[in-house]
N, CA, C and O of each residue as an XYZ file, in Angstrom:
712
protein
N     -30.770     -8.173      3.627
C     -30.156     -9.126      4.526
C     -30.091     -8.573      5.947
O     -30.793     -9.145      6.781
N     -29.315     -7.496      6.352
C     -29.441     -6.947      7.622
C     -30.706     -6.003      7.547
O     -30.241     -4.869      7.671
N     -32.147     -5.908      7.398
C     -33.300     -5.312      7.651
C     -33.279     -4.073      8.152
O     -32.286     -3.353      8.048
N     -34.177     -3.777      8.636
C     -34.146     -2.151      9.208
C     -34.482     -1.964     10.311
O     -34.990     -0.874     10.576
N     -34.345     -2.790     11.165
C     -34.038     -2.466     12.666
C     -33.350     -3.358     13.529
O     -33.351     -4.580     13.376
N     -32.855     -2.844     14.296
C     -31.769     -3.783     15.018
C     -30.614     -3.198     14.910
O     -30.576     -1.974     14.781
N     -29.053     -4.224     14.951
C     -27.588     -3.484     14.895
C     -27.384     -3.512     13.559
O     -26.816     -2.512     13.121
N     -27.775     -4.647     12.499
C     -26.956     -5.074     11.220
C     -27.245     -3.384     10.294
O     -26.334     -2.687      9.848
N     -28.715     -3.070     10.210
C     -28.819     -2.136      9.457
C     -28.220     -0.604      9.957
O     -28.328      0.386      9.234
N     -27.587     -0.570     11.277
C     -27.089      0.989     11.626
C     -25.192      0.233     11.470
O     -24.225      0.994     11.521
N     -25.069     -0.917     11.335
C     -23.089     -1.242     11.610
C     -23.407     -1.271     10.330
O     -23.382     -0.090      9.984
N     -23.747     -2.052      9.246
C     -23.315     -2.174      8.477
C     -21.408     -3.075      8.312
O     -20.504     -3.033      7.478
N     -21.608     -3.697      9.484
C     -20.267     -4.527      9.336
C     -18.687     -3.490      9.070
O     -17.742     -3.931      8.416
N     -18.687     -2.028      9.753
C     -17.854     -1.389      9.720
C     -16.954     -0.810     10.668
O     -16.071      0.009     10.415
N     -17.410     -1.568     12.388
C     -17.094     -1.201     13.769
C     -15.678     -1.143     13.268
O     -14.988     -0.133     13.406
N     -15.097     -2.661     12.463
C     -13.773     -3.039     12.885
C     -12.919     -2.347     11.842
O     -11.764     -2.021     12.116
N     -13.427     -2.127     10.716
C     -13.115     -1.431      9.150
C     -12.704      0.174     10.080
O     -11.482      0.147     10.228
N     -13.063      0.991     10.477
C     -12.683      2.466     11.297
C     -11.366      2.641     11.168
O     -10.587      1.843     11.688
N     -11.009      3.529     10.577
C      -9.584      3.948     11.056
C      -9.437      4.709     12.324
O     -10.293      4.731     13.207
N      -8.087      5.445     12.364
C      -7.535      6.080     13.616
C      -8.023      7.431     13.432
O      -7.430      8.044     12.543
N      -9.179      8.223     14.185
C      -9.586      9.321     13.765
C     -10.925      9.111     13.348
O     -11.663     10.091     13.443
N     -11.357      8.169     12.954
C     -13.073      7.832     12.717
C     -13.542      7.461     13.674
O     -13.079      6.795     14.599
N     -14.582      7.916     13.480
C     -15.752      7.671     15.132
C     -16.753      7.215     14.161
O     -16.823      7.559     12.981
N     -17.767      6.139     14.995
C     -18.497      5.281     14.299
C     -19.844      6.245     14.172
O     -20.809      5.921     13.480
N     -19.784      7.299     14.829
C     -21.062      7.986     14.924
C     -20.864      9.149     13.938
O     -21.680     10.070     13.922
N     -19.670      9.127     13.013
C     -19.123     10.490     12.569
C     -19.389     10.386     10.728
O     -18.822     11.166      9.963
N     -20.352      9.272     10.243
C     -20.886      8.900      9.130
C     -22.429      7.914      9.144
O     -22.559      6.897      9.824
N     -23.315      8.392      8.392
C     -24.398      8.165      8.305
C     -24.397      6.681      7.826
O     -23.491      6.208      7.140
N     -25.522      5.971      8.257
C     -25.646      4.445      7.994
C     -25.452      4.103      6.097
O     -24.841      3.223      5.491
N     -26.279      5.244      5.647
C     -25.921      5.101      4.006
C     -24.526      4.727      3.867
O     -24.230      3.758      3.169
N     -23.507      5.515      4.562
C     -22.276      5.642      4.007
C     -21.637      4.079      4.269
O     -21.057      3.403      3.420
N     -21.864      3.762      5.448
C     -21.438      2.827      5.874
C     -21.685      1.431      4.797
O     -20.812      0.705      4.321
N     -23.480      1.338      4.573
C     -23.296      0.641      3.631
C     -22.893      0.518      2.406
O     -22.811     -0.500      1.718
N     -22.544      2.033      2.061
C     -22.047      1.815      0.652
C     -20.554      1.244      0.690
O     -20.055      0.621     -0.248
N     -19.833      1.567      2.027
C     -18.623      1.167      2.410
C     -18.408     -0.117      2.134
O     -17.399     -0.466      1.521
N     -19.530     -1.161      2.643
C     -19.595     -2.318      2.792
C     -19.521     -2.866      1.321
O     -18.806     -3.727      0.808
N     -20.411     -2.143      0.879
C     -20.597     -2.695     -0.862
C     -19.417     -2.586     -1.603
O     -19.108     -3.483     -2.387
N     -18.550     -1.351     -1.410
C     -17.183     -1.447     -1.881
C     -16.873     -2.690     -1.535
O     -16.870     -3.618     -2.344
N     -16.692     -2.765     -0.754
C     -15.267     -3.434      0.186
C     -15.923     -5.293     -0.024
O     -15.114     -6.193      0.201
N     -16.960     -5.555     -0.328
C     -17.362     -7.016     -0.947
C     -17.754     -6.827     -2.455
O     -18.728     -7.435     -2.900
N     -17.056     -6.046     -3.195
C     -17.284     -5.779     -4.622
C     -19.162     -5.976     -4.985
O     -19.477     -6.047     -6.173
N     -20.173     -6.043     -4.014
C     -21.523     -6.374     -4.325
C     -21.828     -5.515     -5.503
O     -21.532     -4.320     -5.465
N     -22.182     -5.841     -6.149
C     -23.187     -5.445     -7.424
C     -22.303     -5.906     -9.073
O     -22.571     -5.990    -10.272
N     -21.120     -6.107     -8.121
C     -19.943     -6.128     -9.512
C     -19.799     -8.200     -9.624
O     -19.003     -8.726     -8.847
N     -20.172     -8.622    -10.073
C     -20.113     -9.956     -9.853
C     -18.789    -11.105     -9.941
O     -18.460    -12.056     -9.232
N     -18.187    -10.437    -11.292
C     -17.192    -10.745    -11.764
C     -15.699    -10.117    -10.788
O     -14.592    -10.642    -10.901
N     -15.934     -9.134    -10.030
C     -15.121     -8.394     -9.099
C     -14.574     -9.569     -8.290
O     -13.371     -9.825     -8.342
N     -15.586    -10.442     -7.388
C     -14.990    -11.065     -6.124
C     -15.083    -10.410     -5.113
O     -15.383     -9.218     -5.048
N     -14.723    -11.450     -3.857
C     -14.621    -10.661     -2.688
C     -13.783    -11.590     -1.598
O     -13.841    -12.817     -1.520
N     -12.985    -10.694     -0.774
C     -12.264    -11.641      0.429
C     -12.723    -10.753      1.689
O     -11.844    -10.439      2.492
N     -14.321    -10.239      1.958
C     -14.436     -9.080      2.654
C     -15.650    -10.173      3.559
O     -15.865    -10.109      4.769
N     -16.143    -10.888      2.830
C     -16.578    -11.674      3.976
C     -17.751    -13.078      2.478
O     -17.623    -13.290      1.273
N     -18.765    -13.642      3.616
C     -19.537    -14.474      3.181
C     -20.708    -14.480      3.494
O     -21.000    -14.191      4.655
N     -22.026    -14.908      2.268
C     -23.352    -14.640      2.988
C     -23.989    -16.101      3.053
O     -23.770    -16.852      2.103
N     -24.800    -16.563      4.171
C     -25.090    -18.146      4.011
C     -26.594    -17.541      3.097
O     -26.954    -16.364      3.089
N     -27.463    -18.953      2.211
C     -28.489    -18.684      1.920
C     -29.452    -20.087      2.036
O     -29.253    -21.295      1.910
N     -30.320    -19.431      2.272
C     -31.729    -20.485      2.462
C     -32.404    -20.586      1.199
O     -33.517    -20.074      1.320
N     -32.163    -21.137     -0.259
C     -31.916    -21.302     -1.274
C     -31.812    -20.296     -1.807
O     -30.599    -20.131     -1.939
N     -32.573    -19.083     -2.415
C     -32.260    -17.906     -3.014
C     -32.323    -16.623     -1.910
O     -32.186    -15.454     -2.271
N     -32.580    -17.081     -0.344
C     -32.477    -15.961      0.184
C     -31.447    -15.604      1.100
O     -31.186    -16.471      1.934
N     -30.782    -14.520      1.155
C     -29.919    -14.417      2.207
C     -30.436    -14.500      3.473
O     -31.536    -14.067      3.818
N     -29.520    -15.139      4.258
C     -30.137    -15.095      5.912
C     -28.872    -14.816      6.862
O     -29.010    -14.544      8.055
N     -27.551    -14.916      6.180
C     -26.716    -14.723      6.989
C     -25.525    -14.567      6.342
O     -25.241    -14.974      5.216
N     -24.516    -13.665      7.474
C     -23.207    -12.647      6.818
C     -22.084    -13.324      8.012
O     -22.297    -13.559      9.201
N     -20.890    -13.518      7.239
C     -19.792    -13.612      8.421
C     -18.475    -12.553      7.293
O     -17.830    -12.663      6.250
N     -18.719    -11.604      8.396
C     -17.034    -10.611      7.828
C     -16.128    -11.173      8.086
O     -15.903    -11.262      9.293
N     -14.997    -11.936      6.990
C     -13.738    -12.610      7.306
C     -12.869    -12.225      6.089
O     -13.206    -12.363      4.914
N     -11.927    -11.817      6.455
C     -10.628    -11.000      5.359
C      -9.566    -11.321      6.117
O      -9.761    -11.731      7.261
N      -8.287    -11.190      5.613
C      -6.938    -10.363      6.010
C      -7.147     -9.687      7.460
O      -7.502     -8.510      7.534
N      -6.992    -10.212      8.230
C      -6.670     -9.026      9.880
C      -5.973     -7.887      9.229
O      -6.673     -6.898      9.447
N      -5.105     -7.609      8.651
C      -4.553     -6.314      8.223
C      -5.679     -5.450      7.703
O      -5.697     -4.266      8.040
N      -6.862     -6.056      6.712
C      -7.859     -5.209      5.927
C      -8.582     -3.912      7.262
O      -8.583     -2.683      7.316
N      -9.195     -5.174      8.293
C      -9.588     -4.287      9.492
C      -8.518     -3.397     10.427
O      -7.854     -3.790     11.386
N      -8.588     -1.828      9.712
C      -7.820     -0.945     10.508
C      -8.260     -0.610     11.612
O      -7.439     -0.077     12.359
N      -9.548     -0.771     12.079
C      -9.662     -1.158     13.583
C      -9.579     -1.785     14.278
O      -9.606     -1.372     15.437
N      -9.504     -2.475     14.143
C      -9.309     -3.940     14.571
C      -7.779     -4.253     15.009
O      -7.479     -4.777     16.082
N      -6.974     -3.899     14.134
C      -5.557     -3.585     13.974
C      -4.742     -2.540     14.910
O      -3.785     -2.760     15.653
N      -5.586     -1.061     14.572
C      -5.149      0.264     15.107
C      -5.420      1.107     16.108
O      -4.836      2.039     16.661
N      -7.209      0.147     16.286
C      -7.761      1.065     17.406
C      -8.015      0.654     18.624
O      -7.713      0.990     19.769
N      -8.992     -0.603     17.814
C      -9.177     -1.689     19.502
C      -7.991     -2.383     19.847
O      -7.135     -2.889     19.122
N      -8.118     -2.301     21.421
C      -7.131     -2.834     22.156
C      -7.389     -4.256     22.723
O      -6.590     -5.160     22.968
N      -8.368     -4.209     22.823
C      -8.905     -6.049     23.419
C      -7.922     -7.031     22.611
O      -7.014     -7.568     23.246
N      -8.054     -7.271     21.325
C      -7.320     -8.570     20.577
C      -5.728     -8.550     21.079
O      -5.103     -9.589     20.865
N      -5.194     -7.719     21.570
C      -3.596     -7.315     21.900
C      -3.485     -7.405     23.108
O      -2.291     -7.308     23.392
N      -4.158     -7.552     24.067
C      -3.221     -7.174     25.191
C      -2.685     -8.454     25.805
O      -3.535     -9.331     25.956
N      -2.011     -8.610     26.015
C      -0.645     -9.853     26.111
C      -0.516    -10.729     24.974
O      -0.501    -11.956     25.067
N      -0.415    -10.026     23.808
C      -0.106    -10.750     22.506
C       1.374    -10.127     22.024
O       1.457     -8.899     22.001
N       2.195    -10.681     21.754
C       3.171     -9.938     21.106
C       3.101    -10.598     19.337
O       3.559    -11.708     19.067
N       2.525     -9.786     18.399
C       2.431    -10.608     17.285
C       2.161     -9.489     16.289
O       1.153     -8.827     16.536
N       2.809     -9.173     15.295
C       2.716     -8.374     14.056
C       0.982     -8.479     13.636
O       0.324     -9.486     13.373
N       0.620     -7.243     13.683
C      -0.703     -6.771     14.084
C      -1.379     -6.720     12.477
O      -2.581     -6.753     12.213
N      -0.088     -6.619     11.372
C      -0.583     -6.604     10.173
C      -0.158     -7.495      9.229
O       0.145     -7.240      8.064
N      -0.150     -8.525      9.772
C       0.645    -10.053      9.148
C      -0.879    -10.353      8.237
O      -1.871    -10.761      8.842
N      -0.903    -10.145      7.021
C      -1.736    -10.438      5.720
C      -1.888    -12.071      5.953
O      -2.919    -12.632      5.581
N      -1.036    -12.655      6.455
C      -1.128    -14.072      6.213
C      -2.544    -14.491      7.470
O      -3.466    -15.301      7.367
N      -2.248    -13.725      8.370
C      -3.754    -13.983      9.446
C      -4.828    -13.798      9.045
O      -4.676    -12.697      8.515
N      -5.503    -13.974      8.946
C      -7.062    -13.876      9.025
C      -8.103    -13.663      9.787
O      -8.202    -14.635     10.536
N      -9.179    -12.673     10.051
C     -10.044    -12.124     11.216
C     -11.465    -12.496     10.589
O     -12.040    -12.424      9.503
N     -11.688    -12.910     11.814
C     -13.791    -13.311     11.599
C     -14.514    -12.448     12.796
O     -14.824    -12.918     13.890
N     -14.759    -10.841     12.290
C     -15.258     -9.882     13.593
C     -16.794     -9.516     13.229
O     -17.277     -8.484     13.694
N     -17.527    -10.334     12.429
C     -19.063    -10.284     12.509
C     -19.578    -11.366     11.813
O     -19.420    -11.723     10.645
N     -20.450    -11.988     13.058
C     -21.261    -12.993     12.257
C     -22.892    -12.362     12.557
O     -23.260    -11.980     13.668
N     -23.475    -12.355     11.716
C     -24.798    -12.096     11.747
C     -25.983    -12.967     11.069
O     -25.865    -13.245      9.875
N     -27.131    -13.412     11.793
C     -27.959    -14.261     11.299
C     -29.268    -13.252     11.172
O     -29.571    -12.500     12.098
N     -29.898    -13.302     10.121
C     -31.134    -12.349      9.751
C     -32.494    -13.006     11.058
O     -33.011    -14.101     11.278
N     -32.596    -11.827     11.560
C     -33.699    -12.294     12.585
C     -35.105    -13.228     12.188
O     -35.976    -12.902     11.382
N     -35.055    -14.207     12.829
C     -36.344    -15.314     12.303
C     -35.174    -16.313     11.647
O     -35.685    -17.289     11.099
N     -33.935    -16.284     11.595
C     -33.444    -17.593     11.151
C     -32.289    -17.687     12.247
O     -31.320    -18.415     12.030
N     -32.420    -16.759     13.732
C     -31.719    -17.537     14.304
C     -31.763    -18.864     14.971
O     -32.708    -19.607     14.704
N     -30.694    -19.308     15.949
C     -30.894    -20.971     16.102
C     -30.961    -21.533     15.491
O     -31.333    -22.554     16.068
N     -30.821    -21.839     13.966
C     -30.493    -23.014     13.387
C     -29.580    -23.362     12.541
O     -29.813    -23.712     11.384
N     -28.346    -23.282     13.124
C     -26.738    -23.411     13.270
C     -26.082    -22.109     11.663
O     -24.978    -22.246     11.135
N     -26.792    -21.349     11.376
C     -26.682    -20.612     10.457
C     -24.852    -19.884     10.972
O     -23.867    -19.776     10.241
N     -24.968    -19.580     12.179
C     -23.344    -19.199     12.199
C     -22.586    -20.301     12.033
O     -21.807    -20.389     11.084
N     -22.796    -21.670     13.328
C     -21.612    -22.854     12.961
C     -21.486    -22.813     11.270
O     -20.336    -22.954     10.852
N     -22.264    -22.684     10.529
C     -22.156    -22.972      9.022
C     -21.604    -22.069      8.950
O     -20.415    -22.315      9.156
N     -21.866    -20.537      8.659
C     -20.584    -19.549      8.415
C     -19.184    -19.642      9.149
O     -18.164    -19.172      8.646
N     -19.204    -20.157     10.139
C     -18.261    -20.175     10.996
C     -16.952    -21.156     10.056
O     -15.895    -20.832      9.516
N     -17.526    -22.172     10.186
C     -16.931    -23.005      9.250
C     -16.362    -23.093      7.785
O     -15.247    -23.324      7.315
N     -17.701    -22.789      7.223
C     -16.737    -21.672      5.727
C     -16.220    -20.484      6.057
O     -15.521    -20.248      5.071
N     -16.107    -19.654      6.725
C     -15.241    -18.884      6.662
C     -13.261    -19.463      7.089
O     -12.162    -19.008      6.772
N     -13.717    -20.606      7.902
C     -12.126    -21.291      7.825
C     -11.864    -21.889      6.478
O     -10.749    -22.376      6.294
N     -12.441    -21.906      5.848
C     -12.279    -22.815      4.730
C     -12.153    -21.795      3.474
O     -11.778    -22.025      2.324
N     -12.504    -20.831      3.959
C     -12.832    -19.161      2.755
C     -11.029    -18.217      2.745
O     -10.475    -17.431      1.976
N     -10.644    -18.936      4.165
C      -9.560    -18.380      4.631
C      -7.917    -19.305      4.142
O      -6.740    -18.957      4.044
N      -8.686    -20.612      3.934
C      -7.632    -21.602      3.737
C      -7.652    -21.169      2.238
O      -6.517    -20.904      1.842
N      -8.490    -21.044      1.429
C      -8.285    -21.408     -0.148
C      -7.994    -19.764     -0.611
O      -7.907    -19.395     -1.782
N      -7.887    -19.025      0.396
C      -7.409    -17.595      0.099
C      -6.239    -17.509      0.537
O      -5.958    -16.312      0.495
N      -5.249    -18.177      0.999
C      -3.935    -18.632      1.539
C      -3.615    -18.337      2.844
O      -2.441    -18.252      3.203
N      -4.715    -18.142      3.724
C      -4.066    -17.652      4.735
C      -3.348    -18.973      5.412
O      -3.530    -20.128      5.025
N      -2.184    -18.422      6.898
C      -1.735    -19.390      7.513
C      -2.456    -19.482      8.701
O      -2.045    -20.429      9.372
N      -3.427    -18.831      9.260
C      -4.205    -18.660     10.406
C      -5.441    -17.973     10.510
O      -5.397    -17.169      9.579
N      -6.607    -17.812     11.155
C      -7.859    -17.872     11.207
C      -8.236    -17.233     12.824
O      -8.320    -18.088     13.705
N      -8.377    -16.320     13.079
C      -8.999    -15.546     14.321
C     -10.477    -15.005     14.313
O     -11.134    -14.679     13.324
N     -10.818    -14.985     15.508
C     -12.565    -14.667     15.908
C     -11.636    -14.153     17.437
O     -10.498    -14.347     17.866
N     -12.956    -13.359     17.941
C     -12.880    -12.575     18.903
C     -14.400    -12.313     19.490
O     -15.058    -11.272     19.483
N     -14.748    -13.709     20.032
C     -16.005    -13.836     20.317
C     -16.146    -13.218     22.201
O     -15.402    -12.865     23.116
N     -17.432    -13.384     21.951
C     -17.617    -13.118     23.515
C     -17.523    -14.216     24.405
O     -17.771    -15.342     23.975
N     -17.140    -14.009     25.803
C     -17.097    -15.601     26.451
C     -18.593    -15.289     27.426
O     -19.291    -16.247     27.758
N     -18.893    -14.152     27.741
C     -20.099    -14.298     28.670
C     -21.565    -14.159     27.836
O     -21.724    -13.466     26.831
N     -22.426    -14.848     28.387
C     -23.754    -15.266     27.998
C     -24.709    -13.840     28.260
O     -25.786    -13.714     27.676
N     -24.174    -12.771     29.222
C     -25.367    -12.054     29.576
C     -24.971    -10.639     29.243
O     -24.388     -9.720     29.817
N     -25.587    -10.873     27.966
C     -25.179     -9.308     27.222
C     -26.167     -9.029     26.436
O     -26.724    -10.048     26.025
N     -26.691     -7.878     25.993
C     -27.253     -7.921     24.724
C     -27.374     -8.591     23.719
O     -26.580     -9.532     23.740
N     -28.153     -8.558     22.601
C     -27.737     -9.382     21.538
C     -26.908     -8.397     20.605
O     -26.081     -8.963     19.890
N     -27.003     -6.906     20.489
C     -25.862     -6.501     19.896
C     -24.526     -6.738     20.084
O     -23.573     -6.369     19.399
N     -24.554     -7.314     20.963
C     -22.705     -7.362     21.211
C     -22.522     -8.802     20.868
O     -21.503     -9.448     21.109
N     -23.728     -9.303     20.214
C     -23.555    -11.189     19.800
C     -22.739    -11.124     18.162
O     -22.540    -12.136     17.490
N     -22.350     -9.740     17.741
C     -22.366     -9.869     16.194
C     -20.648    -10.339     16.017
O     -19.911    -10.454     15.038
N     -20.498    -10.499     17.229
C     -18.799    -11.381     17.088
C     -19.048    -12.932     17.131
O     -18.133    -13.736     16.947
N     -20.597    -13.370     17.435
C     -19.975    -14.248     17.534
C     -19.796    -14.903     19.302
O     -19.824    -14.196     20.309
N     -19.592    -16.621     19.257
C     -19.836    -17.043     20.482
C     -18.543    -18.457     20.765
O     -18.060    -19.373     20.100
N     -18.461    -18.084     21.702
C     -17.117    -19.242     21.734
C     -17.018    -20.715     21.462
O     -16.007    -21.382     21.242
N     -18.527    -21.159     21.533
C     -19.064    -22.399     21.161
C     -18.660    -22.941     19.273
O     -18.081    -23.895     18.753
N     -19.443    -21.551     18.724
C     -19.617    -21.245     17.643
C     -18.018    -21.894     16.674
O     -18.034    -22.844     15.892
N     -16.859    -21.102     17.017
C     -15.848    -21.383     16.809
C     -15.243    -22.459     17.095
O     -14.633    -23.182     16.307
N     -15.404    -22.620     18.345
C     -14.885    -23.754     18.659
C     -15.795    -25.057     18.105
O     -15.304    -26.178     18.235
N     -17.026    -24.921     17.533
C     -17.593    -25.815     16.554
C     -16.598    -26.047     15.305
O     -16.321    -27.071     14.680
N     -16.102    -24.516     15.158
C     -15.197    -24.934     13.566
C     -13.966    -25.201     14.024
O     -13.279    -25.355     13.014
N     -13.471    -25.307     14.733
C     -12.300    -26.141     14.569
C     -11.081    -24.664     15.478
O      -9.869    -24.664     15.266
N     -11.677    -23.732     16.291
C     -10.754    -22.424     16.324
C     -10.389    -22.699     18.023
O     -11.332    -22.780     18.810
N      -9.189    -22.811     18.438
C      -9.091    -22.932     20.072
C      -8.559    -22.031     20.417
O      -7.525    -21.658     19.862
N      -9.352    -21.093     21.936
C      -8.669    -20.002     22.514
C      -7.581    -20.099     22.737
O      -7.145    -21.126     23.258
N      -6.421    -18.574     22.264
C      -5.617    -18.209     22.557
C      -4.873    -17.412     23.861
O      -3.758    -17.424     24.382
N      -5.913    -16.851     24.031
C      -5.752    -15.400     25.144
C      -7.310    -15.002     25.625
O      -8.413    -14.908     25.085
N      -6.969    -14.896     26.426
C      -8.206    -13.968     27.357
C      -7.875    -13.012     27.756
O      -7.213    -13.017     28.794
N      -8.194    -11.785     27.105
C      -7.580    -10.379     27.143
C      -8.249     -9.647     28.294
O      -7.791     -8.766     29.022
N      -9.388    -10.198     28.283
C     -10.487     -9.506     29.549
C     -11.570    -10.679     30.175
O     -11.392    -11.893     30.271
N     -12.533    -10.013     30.491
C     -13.311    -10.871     31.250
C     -14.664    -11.278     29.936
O     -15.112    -12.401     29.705
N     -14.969    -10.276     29.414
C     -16.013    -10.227     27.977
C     -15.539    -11.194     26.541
O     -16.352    -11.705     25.771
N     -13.984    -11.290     26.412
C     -13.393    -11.394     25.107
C     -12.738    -12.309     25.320
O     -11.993    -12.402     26.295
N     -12.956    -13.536     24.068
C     -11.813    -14.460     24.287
C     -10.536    -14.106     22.286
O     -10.834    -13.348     21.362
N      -9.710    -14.709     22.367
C      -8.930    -14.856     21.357
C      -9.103    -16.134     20.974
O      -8.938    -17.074     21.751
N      -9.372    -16.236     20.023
C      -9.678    -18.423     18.955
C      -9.216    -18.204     18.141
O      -9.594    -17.224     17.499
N      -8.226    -18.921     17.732
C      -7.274    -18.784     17.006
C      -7.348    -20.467     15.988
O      -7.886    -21.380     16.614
N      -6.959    -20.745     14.873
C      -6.913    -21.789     14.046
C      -6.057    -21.644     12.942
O      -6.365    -21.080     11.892
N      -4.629    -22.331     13.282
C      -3.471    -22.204     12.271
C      -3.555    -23.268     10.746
O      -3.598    -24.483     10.940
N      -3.569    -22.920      9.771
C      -3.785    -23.886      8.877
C      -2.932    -24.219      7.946
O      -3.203    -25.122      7.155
C-alpha cells in the first residue's frame, strides 16, 4: 500500500504515534512498520482495529487514513505544539478523535480517494463512540507533497469537519462534534 519510495514507505504513519524522547530518525523504517502492524492488529483478522482505515479499489489497497482516540497519538498529544496553541482543552480526552494521515497510493491520486476516507473515518469515529472528530490539515497550497499526508482543508471540510483554530500560518484545527 505505501510502496517504496516516497514518505508512506520511510513514516510508516508513526510521526504522530512518537513519544517524549523519540526522534523519528532514532528507529529504522522496519521498526516503524512493524509498529504500525501492531497498532492496526494487521495480520490478526479477528483482532480489529481503531488505528485507522484502508480505502480499496476492489481487492486492492489504494488508500490509508490514521484515525483513533487523540489520546492513542502520544505525539500528537505530548510533543507537537501546533494542535494547542490557544486551545485550552484536555489533551487526552479518549472521547476525541484525531485524523493525522491520509494517504492515497501514487497513480490513484485525484480521484476523491481521501474525501472517501475522510468521510469514513467520521463515521469510523461515530460507531466507535467518540463525541468529536479532529484533522489538522494544511491551509497553504505550496508545499511539498510530503507535508500533504495530513491532509487538506477542502478535504474535511468535504466531510462535514469546520475549522476551529488557526494555530499558525501552515495549520488549521477542523473539528466535528458528534
Amino acid at each position: 500500500m505505501f510502496g517504496d519510495r516516497g514518505p508512506g514507505p520511510r513514516c510508516w504513519c508513526q510521526r504522530y504515534r512518537l513519544g517524549p524522547g523519540e526522534s523519528f530518525g532514532s528507529f529504522p523504517a522496519e521498526e516503524r512498520a512493524a509498529r504500525l502492524r501492531d497498532q492496526t492488529s494487521c495480520g490478526d483478522p479477528g483482532a480489529g482495529t481503531t488505528s485507522g482505515l484502508v480505502a480499496y479499489d476492489v481487492a486492492e489497497p489504494v488508500g490509508w487514513c490514521a484515525v483513533a482516540p487523540r489520546s492513542s497519538y502520544d505525539g500528537l498529544v505530548r510533543v507537537f505544539r501546533v494542535p494547542w496553541e490557544g486551545r485550552d482543552e484536555d489533551r487526552e480526552d479518549d472521547s476525541v478523535w484525531a485524523v493525522t494521515c491520509l494517504f492515497v497510493r501514487s497513480g490513484r491520486r485525484r480521484r476523491e480517494v481521501s474525501r472517501a476516507l475522510a468521510a469514513a473515518a467520521v463515521e469510523h469515529a461515530r460507531a466507535g463512540g467518540a463525541r468529536a472528530i479532529e484533522a489538522y490539515p494544511l491551509t497553504r497550497t505550496d508545499v511539498i507533497s510530503e507535508e500533504l499526508h495530513v491532509g487538506t482543508v477542502a478535504t474535511f471540510a468535504a466531510a462535514g469537519l469546520a475549522e476551529v483554530a488557526r494555530p499558525g500560518s501552515r495549520r488549521a484545527v477542523m473539528r466535528l462534534d458528534l
